[in-house]
SEVO-158412 format. One record per residue (C-alpha): z, x, y. Coordinates in Angstrom, 2 decimals, m for minus. Layout:
N
zz,xx,yy
Z,X,Y
...
***
This chain:
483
zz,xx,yy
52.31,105.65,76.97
52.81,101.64,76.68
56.39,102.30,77.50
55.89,104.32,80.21
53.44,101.50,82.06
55.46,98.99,81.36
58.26,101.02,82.78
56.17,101.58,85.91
55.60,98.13,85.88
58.67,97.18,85.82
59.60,99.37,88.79
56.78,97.49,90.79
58.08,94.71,90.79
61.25,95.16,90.91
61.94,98.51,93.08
58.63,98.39,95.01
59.07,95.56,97.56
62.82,97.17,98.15
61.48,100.23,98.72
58.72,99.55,101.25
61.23,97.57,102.52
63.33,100.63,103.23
60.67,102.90,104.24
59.54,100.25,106.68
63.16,100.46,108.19
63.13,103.97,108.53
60.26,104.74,110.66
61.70,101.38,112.97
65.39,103.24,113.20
64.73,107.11,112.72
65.48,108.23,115.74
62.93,111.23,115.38
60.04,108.55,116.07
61.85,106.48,119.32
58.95,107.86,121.17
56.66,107.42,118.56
53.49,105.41,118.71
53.84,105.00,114.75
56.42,102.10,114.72
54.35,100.28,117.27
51.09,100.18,114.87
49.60,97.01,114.41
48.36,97.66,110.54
51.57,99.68,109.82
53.32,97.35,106.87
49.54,96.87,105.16
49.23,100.66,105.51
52.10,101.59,104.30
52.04,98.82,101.32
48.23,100.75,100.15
50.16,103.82,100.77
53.22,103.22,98.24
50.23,101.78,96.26
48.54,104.41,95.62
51.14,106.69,95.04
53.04,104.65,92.04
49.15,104.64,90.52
49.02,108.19,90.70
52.37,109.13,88.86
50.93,107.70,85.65
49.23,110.99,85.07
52.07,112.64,82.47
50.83,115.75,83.31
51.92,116.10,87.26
55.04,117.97,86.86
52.88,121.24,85.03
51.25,121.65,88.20
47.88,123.48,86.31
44.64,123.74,88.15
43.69,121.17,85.72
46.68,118.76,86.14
47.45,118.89,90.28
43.85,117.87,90.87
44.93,114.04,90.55
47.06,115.10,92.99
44.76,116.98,95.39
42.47,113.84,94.85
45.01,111.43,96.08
45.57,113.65,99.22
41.83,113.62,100.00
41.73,109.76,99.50
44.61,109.64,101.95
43.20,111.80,104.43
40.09,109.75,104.64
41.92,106.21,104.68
43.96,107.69,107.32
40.94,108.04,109.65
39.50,105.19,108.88
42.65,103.65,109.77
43.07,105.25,113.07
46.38,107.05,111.64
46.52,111.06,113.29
47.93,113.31,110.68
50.92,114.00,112.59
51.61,110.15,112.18
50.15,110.60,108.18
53.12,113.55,107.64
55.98,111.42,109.31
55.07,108.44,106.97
55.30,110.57,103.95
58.71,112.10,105.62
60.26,108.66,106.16
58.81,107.24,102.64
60.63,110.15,101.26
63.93,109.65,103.10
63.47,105.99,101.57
63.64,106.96,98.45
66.68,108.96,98.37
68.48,106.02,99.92
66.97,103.91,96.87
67.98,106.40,94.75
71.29,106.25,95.93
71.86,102.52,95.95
70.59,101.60,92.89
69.85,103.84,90.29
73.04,105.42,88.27
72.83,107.91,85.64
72.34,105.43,82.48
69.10,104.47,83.73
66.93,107.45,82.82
63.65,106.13,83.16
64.17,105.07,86.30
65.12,108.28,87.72
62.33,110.04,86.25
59.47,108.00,87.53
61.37,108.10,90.72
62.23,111.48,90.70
58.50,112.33,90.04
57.26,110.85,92.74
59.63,111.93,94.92
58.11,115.44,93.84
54.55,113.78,94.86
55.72,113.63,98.51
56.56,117.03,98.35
53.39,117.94,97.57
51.68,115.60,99.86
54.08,116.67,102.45
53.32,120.08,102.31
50.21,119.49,102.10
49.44,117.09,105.15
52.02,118.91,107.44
49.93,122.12,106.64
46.72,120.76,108.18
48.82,119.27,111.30
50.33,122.54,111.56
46.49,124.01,111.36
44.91,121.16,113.67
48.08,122.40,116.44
47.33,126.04,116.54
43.77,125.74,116.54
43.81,123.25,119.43
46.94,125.73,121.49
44.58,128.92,120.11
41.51,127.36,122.16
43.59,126.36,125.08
44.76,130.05,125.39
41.27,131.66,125.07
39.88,129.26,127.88
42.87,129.73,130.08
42.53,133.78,129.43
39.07,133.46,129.87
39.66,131.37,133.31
42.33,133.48,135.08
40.50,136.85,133.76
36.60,135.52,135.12
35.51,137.41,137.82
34.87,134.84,140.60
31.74,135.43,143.48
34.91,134.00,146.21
38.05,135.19,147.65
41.20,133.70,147.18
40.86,132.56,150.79
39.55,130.29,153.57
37.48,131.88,156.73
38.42,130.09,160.02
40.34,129.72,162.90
38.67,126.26,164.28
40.64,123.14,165.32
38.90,121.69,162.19
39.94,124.52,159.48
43.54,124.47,160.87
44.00,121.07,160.03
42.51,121.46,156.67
45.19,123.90,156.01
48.31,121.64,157.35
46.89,119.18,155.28
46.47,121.28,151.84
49.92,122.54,152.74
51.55,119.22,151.80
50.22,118.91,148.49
50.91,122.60,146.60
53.85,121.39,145.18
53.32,118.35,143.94
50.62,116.57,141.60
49.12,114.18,143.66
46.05,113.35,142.77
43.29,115.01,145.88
39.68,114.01,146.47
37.51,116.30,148.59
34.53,115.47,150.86
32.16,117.03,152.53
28.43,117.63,152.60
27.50,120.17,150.39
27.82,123.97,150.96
31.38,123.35,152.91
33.40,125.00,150.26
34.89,122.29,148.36
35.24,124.22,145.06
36.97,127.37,146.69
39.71,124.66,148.08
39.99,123.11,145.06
40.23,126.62,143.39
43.06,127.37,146.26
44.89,124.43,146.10
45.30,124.85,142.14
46.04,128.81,142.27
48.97,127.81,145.08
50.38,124.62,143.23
53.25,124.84,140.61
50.24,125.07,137.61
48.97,128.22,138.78
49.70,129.71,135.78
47.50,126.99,133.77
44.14,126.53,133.09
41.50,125.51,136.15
38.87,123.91,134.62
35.58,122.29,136.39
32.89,119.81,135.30
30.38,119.44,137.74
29.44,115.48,136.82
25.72,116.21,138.33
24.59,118.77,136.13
25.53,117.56,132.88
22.66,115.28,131.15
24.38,111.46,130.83
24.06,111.72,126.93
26.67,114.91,127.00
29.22,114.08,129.88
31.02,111.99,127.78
31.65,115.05,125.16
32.07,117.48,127.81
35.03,115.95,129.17
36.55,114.25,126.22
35.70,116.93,123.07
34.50,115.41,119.90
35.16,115.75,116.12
33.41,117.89,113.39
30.19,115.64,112.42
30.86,112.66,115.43
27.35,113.32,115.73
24.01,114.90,114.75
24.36,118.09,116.36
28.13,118.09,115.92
29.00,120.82,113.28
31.98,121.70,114.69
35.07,120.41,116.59
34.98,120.92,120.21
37.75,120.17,122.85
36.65,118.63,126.06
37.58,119.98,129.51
40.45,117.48,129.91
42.00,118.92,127.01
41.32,122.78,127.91
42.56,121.45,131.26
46.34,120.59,129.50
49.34,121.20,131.99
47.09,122.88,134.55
43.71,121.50,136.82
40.44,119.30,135.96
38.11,119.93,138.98
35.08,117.02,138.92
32.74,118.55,141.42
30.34,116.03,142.46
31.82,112.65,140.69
29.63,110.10,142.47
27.03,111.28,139.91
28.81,110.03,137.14
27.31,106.68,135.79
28.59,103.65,135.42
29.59,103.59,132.13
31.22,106.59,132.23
32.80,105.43,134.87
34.81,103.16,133.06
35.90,105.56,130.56
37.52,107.70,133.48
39.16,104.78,134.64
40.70,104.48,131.42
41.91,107.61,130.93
43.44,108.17,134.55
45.32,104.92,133.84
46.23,105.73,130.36
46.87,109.09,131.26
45.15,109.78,127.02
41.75,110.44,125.37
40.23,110.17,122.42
37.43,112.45,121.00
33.94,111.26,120.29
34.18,110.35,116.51
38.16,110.88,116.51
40.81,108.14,115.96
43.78,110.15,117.44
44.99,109.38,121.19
45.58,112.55,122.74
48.32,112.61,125.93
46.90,114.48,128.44
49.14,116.16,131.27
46.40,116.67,133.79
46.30,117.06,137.56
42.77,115.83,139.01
41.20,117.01,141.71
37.53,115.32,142.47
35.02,116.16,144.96
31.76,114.15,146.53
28.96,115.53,148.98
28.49,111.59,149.14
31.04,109.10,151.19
32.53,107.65,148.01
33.39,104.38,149.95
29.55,103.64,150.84
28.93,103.99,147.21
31.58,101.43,146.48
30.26,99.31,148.95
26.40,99.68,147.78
27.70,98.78,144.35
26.85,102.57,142.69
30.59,103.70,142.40
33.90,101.37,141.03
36.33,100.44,142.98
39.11,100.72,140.92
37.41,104.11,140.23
37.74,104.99,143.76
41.12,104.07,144.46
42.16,105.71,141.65
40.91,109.16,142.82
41.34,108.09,147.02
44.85,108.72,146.65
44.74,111.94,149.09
41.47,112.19,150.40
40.53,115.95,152.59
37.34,115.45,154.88
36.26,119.22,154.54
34.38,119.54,158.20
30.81,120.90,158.09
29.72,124.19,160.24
28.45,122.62,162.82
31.89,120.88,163.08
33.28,124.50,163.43
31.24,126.48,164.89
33.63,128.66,166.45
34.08,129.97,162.44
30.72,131.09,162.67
31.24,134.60,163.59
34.39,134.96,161.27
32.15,134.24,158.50
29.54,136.10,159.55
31.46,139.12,159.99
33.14,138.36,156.06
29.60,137.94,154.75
28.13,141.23,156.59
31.03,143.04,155.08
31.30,141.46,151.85
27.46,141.63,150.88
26.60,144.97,152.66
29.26,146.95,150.13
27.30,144.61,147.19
23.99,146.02,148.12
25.32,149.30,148.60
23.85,149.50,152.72
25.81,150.44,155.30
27.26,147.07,157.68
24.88,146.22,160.44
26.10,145.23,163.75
24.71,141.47,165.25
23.04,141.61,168.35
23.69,139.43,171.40
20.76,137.42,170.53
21.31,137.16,167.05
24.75,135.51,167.86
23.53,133.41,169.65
20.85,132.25,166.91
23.88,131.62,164.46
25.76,129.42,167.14
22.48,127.62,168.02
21.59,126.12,164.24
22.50,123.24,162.51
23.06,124.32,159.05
22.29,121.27,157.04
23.59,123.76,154.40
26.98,124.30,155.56
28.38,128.03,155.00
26.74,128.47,151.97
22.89,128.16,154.21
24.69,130.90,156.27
25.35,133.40,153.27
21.99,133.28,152.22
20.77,133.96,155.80
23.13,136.74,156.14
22.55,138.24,153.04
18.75,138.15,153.42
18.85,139.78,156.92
20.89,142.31,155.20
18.12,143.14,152.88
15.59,142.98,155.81
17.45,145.18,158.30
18.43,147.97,156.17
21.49,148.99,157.70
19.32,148.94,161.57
21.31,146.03,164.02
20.24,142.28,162.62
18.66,140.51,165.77
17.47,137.04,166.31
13.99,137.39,164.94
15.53,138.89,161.80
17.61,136.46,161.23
14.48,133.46,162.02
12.23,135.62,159.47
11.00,134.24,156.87
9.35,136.42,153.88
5.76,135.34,153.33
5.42,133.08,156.35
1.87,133.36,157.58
0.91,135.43,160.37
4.86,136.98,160.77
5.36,140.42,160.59
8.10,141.59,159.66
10.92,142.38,162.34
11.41,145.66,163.93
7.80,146.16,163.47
6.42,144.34,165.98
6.85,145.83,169.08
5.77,149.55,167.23
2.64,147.37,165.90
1.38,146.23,169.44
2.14,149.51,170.74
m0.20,151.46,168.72
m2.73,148.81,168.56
m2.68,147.03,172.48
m1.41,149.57,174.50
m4.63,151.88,174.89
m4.18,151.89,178.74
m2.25,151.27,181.43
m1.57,148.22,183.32
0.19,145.99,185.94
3.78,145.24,184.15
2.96,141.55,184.74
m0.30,141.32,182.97
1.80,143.40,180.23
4.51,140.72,180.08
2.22,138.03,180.07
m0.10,139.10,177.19
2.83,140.51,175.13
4.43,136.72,175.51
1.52,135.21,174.32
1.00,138.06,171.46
4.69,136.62,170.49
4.09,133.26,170.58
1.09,134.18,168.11
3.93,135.75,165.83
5.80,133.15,165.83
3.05,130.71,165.23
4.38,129.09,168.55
7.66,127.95,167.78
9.19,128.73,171.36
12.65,128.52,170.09
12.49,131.39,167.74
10.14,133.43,170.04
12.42,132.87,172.97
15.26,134.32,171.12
13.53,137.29,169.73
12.78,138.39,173.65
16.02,137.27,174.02
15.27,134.90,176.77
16.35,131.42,177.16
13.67,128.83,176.35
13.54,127.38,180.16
13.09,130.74,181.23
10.21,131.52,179.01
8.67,128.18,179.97
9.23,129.02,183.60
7.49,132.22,182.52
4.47,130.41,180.66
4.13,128.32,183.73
3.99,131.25,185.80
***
């Protein structure tokens, strides 16, 4: 046993400064790592020198080479030691396998150059731990292999799981405005390329369905479309929603997790809603658009990313900027083509388009037959604002739906609101006040006048609504009133 450590010794100081010498030179000239981040590590040489280190210190077990359960744990020990160094160290295991690779490659060249067959010792210790990196080889280029397929196995499930989801849209845009035609020109020029788009508009425009079309016509259609909306996550989780994190990064962690820019890998990251993003995360974005890599919550690894963004505000980014509650460099980052998606009342000559879509779509959910609009109801949809944008119109359209049963969907159906105070219900009213007012007759303008004023109670006066459910204009039923 004396012999044999002062053998091993003797190859320490001799062999082992050659050696790491050699190894050193292999990762610089293999050409297998030219693209390699490995070579460029700042801790590499002291990493490497721990690394040969421990490996000479572990070949003075005699009993390696019987490979027992008793005698390959020092093995099995060392490889757990190296895992964990490796972390610490901010080493990937990818990285960990091609440093026992060129190590290995080392050696033979040692071998080669200065051992000869008189000098038995020699090529036994040598020769043994040459069987070491085997071992660790295997052993660390198992897990990498592991770590790969679970990380392409989750990317497949989401992406199976995203083009197989039934979605509540179609796969296409209502409208034949001035407005919507340039919307489409514009979206046009950007299928086939990556470009990085940012989309605003008030909310309720449709900025997710464009987002959704511009990704299912572009050249990664047949990648994952993932979306984040920044506003709905709680700050203390965005950063592991869109980044991933490790097994135990923290308290709740008790698994690994990717994060949406990773399930988003060759395809689409959709950030609905970034102005909501703070500050600080803010700055990670930034560094990860420029970068163009992330790095898990408790991980060491720097993951490429091949990820085309698409972002979308209901807020003027550039008024953030300039109130201080948004980057700059942030901005510029993601202004690179910016869409203004218009609002309804911007295109209101879409209004019947979608209202026709939204009868049709919604009467075959709710199993009634498709109503038709009435002249005055028309002209109710033209008349509003919509502070919320098509998707205000939907819900009005699917609630008159419900409310008309199949019977035409006037003005005063559409104006109804269930619950409000004193409103009956419409398509009631005029058989209410006939079985309840009309108990005799009477001059036709004493009729019209207390049936106005029995409308105007209906409608709690609002002479808008009540104008259009007589289907009068309101300077005629004020020239009425007056009258």
């Amino acid at each position: 046993m004396k012999k044999k450590e002062q053998a091993l010794s003797h190859i320490k100081k001799d062999q082992e400064q050659t050696l790491l010498h050699l190894w050193l030179a292999e990762i610089q000239e293999n050409p297998r790592l030219k693209d390699q981040e490995l070579p460029q590590k700042g801790n590499l040489k002291h990493y490497s020198k721990q690394f040969l280190k421990k490996l000479f210190s572990t070949i003075k077990s005699p009993d390696i080479p019987t490979f027992s359960a008793e005698t390959i744990k020092p093995v099995l020990n060392l490889w757990h030691q190296l895992t964990a160094t490796q972390q610490d160290q901010g080493f990937s295991t990818r990285e960990t396998a091609l440093l026992i690779y060129t190590l290995r490659t080392s050696l033979l060249k040692y071998m080669d150059q200065h051992c000869d067959q008189k000098n038995y010792k020699n090529i036994s210790e040598l020769s043994q731990l040459g069987q070491l990196l085997d071992l660790l080889g295997m052993l660390t280029f198992e897990v990498y292999q592991v770590e790969k397929d679970t990380v392409i196995q989750r990317q497949s499930e989401q992406i199976h799981y995203l083009q197989t989801q039934s979605h509540s849209f179609q796969d296409k845009i209502i409208g034949n405005s001035p407005a919507m035609q340039q919307v489409f020109q514009t979206i046009g020029l950007i299928l086939e390329n990556d470009i990085t788009v940012l989309l605003e508009g008030e909310s309720g425009t449709g900025k997710d369905l464009l987002a959704t079309i511009i990704h299912q016509h572009s050249k990664r259609k047949n990648k994952a479309f993932v979306t984040l909306n920044c506003g709905a996550i709680p700050k203390e989780l965005i950063e592991s929603e869109l980044f991933g994190h490790e097994k135990g990064a923290f308290t709740s962690a008790d698994k690994q997790r990717l994060g949406k820019f990773e399930l988003a890998q060759e395809g689409t990251l959709f950030l609905d809603e970034v102005s909501e993003l703070p500050l600080d995360m803010q700055v990670k974005l930034l560094r990860v658009l420029q970068n163009k890599e992330i790095e898990r919550i408790g991980g060491q690894e720097k993951i490429s990313i091949n990820t085309r963004i698409i972002a979308a505000s209901n807020k003027p980014l550039k008024t953030l900027v300039d109130e201080g509650k948004f980057r700059v460099d942030l901005f510029y980052r993601l202004h690179v083509f910016p869409i203004h998606v218009p609002a309804l009342r911007e295109r209101k000559s879409d209004i019947p388009l979608l209202a026709t879509h939204f009868l049709n779509l919604h009467a075959k959910n709710f199993n009634l037959s498709v109503p038709q609009l009435s002249a005055d109801a028309s002209q109710f949809l033209q008349g509003q604002e919509w502070q919320g944008n098509v998707r205000e119109l939907e819900n009005t359209l699917q609630r008159a739906l419900i409310l008309s049963q199949g019977n035409p969907i006037t003005a005063a159906i559409l104006d109804f609101r269930p619950g409000q105070k004193g409103l009956q219900l419409p398509g009631t009213i005029q058989n209410d006040y006939h079985h309840k007012e009309f108990n005799q007759i009477e001059p036709l303008d004493a009729l019209e006048k207390r049936y106005i004023h029995w409308a105007l109670e209906q409608f709690n006066d609002n002479m808008s609504a009540c104008a259009k459910a007589l289907g009068l204009s309101r300077t005629t039923l004020y020239n009425k009133l007056k009258d």
